[in-house]
Legacy VTK file of the C-alpha trace (Angstrom):
# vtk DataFile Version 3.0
C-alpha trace
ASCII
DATASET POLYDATA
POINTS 91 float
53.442 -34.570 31.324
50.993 -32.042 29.052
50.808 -28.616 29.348
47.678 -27.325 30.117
45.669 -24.877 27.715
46.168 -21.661 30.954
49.549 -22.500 31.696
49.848 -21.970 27.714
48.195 -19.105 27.633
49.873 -17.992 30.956
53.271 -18.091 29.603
51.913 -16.654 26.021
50.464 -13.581 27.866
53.794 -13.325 30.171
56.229 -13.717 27.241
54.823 -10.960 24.976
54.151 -8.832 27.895
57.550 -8.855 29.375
58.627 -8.023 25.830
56.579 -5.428 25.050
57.667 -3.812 28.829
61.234 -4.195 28.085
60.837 -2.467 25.013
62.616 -5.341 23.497
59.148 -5.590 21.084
56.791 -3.054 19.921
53.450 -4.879 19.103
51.857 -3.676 15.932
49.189 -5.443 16.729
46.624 -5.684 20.011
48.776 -7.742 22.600
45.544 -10.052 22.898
45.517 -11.037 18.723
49.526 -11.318 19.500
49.096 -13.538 22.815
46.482 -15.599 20.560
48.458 -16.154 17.907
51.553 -16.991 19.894
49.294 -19.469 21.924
48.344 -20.840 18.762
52.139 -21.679 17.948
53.288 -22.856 21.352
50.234 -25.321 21.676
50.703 -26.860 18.196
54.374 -27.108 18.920
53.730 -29.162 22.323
51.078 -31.269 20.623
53.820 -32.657 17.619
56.422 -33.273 20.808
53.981 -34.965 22.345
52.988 -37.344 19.444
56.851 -37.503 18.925
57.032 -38.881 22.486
53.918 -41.106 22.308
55.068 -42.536 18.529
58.550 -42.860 20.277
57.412 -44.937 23.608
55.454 -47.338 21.729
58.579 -48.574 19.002
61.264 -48.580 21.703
58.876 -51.182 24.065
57.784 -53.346 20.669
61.760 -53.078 20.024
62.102 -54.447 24.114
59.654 -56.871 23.706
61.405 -58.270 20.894
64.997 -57.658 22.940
65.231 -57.360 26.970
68.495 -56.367 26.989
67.985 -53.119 25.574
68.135 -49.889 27.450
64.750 -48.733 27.136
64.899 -45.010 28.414
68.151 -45.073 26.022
66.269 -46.550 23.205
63.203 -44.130 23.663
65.561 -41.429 22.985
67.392 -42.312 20.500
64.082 -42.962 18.373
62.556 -39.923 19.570
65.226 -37.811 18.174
65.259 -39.599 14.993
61.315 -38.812 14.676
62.096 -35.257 15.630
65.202 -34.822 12.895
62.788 -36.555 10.345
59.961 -34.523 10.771
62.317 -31.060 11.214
61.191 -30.662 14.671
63.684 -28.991 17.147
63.590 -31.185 20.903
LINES 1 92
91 0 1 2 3 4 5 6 7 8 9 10 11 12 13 14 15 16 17 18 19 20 21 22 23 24 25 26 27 28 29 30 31 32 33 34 35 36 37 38 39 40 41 42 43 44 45 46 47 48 49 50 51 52 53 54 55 56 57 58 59 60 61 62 63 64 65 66 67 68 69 70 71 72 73 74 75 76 77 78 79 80 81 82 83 84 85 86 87 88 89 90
């Protein structure tokens, strides 16, 4: 499932504001530039999972094509971890 651009920006805007009201951060910037920028982060990190997940389905069912007695959900794990170690991506 995607995330949505608002629910992004949602959690963006309720992360640094939370933050900033625990006193846990003290923005040096305006909390809108630092909500941008951390929307900025979050959506390009969601987008790489998701092309992790997308490059991952599509090898593990060529891989079941070619073999039905693999575990696919197993399979589609396994590779999307590898994709995710290769490309330094935390899942």
């Amino acid at each position: 499932m995607r995330i949505r651009d608002s629910q992004i920006d949602a959690l963006a805007r309720h992360l640094v504001e939370g933050l900033a009201a625990r006193g846990s951060i003290t923005p040096k910037a305006d909390v809108k530039e630092l909500v941008a920028c951390i929307v900025e982060l979050m959506s390009e990190n969601f987008e790489t999972e998701a092309q992790i997940e997308d490059e991952a389905e599509k090898m593990a069912e060529e891989q079941v094509r070619l073999n039905r007695s693999l575990d696919v959900d197993r399979l589609r794990s396994m590779i999307k971890q590898r994709l995710a170690d290769k490309r330094g991506f935390t899942i």
